[in-house]
N, C-alpha and C positions, 0 to 999 in steps of 0.2 A: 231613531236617528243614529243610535250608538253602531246598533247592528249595519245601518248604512254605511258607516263610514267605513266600520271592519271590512264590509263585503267591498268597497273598493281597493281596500288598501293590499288586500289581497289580490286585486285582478293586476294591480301594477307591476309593472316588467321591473324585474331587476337585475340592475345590471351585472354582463359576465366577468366572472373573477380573470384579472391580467393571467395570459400565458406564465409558466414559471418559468425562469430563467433556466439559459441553456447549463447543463455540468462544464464545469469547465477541464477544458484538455489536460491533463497531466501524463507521468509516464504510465501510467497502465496502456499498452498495447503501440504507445511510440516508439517508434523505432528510429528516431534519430540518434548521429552519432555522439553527440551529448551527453546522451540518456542512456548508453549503453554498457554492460557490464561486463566483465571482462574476468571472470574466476579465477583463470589461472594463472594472472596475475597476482594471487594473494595465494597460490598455493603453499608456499613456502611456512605457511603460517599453521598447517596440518601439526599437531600435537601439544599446538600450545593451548595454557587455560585464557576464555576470550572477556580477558578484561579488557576495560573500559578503553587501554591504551591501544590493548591486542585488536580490538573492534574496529579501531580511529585509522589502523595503518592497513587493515584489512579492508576499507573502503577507499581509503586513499590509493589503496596498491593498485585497487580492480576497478579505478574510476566508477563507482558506486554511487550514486546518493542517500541510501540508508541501507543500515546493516539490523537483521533480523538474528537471534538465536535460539535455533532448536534441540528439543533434545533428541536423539534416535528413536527413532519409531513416532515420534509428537504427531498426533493430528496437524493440519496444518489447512489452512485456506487455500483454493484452487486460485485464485487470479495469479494474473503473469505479471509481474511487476521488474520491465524490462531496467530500471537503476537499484534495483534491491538489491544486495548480497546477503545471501546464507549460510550460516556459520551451524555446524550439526556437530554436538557435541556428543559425548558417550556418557554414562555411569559418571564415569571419573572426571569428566566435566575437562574432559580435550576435545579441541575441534579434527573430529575424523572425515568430515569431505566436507568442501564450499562451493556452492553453488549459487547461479544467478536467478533470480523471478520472484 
């Protein structure tokens, strides 16, 4: 009887897992003008050290919505991140060129 029941319980459909929900849109690969960065808008800000304040106007300046800092030469992630600003620092820990993605 035991093995009966096993053997149907196994023939029984189960049901399929709900679709996942979709990713939601953000700015990777938008290109509205919201969402847009603007570099040399904050270029001005070439040689300073990028603290926390030097970061806050360097986004603000380049209509940004987040600021990233690298060091020269850093590996770095290939996505395009159309509100990102980057901030490339040297050795000595000045930012030598800013760029968006």
């Amino acid at each position: 009887m035991a093995l009966l029941t096993l053997s149907l319980a196994a023939c029984a459909q189960v049901p399929a897992p709900a679709p996942a929900s979709p990713e939601p849109v953000g700015p990777v690969g938008d290109s509205s003008p919201a969402l847009r960065c603007d570099a040399a808008k904050a270029s001005s800000l070439v040689g300073e050290t990028p603290s926390m304040p030097v970061q806050e106007r360097a986004r603000v300046a380049a209509d940004a919505q987040v600021v990233r800092v690298l060091a020269q030469g850093q590996p770095i992630t290939k996505e395009y991140r159309v509100g990102r600003l980057n901030l490339v620092v040297d050795s000595g820990g000045r930012i030598v060129s800013i760029h968006c993605g």
